[in-house]
Phi, psi and omega in degrees: 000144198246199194283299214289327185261354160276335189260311133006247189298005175285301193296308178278356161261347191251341183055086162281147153260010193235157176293119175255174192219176164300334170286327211266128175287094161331279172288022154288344223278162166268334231199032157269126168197190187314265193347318204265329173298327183296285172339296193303306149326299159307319159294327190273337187284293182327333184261322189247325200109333188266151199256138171244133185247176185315331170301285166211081162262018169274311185265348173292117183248277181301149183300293174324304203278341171297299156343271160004266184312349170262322194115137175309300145031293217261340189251140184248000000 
């Protein structure tokens, strides 16, 4: 899965209407709230594997720093 195809379902899992970006404050979203930490969790363990703890969706502001945080790595 490369970024643009991680932000893609990213967008279809929080059932977005707007274009995310790398840049884009995850809790500036209107439509952030537990339920979308949740999704966001669930989406990153399915896709990746990795379980994200409160820590940290605490420290995630941004579509990038979400990146980051699976590892850069990961995405081709």
């Amino acid at each position: 899965m490369n970024k643009a195809e991680f932000i893609k379902g990213l967008e279809e899992e929080l059932e977005l209407e707007i274009t995310l970006t790398a840049e884009t404050d995850l809790k500036g979203l209107d439509e952030w709230d537990s339920m979308a930490a949740m999704l966001l969790i669930g989406y990153v363990s399915n896709e990746f594997g990795l379980t994200l703890t409160a820590d940290d969706i605490k420290n995630i502001s941004t579509v990038q720093s979400l990146i980051e945080r699976i590892g850069v790595e990961k995405f081709n």
